[in-house]
Every structure is written in structure tokens, then in C-alpha cells.
N, C-alpha and C positions, 0 to 999 in steps of 0.2 A: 712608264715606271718599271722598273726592275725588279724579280718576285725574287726575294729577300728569302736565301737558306731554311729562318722559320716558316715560312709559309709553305715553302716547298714538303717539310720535314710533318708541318700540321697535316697536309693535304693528304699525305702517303698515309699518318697513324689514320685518319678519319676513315680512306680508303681502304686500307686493311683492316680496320675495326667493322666495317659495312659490309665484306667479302667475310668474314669468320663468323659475326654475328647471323648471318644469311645461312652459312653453312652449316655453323649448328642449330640452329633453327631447323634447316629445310634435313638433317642429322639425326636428330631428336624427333622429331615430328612432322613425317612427311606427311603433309596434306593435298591429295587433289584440287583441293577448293583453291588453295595459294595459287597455285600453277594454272587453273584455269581464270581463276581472275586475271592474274599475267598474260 
């Protein structure tokens, strides 16, 4: 099957929502504890 423009277009917002969310997250409140759980 063929990934169809939306899916493509879904994938990037969710991707970039999960890089910026993370960022200001790790931005606002840097935790060692996040980083060493990772």
C-alpha cells in the first residue's frame, strides 16, 4: 500500500510535536533523573 500525503503530513506533526515537547520539557526542567533513566 501506498503512504497516502496525510499520513505522511500526520507523522511529521506527531514527530515534531515529540522533538519540541521533549525540548521544552528537557528546557524548562532539566532533570538528571530523566537522563539517567534514559
Amino acid at each position: 500500500m501506498e503512504v497516502l500525503p496525510t499520513q505522511q503530513c500526520a507523522l511529521c506533526i506527531l514527530y515534531v510535536s515529540y522533538v519540541l515537547c521533549r525540548f521544552l520539557l528537557l528546557g524548562l526542567k532539566p532533570q538528571p533523573s530523566l537522563k539517567s533513566g534514559t
